[in-house]
Structures are given as C-alpha cells and as structure tokens.
N, C-alpha and C positions, 0 to 999 in steps of 0.2 A: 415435520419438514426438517428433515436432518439435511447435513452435508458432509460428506465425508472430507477428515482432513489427510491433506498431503503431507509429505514431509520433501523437504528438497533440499539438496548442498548446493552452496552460492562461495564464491571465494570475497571478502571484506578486508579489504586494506591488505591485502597480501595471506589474510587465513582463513579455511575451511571453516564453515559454521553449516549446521541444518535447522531449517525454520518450516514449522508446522503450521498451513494455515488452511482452510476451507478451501475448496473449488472456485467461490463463486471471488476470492479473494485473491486466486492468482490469477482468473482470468480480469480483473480490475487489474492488478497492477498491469499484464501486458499491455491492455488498453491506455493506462495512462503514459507508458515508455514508449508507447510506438506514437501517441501524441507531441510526446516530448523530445520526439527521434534521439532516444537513446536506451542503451538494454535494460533488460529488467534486473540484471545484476548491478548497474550504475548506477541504479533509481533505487534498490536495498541499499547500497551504499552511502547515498545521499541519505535515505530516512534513519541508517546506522549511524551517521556522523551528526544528526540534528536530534537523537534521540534522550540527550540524558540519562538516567537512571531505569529509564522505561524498559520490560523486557523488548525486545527486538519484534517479533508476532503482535506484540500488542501493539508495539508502536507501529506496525504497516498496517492495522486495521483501521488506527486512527487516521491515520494520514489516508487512508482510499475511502472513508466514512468523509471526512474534511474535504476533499478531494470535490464528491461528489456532491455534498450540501454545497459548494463556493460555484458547482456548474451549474444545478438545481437554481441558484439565487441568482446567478448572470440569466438565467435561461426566462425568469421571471421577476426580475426587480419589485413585480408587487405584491409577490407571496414573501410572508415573512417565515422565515425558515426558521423555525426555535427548537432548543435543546431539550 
C-alpha cells in the first residue's frame, strides 16, 4: 500500500519553501483548513511557527496524526486512544 508523495510550493512568512508529503496527507490538511475556515497555506504557516527544530513534512504529519487521534477521542471518550 504505497502513496505517492507530492511535492508542492507554499509561501511561509514571506518565502518560498517546497514540502513533500503523501496524498492521503494533503488531502488531511485541506480537511482540517476548511474546518478551521482558513487556507491550507495559513494552517502550514501556523504548524511552521509552532514547529521547533522539527523538519517541516514531519511536523505536518504530526500534527494531522494529532489532529486526528484528539477527534477520534472527542468522537469516543471511552476508547482510550494510546501511543
């Protein structure tokens, strides 16, 4: 079960960057920006400024893996959702 990865230019804080991620991981982020009514460029932006030392790719996987475990656990308060 492969997925091909993309690669796409996003502008961050005023400069070009390209960020390579799986299919199944841009269609996540759309889903969570249009949630959050704002782009998908805003919501890189937000997980680039909260990211640390993290590469960029890695840290948007965390954060739509996170994302998804935090809806997963509201969605069932009595499954406990472990690492």
């Amino acid at each position: 079960m492969g997925f091909a990865v993309v690669k796409r230019s996003v502008s961050i804080a005023g400069h070009r960057t390209s960020i390579s991620l799986e299919d199944p991981f841009w269609a996540s982020l759309r889903e969570i920006a249009e949630r959050d009514r704002m782009s998908v460029q805003a919501l890189i932006g937000r997980i680039d400024a909260e990211r640390g030392d993290q590469n960029l790719s890695s840290a948007i996987r965390v954060f739509v893996l996170t994302d998804l475990r935090q809806r997963l656990e509201t969605a069932s308060p009595d499954r406990a959702v472990s690492a």
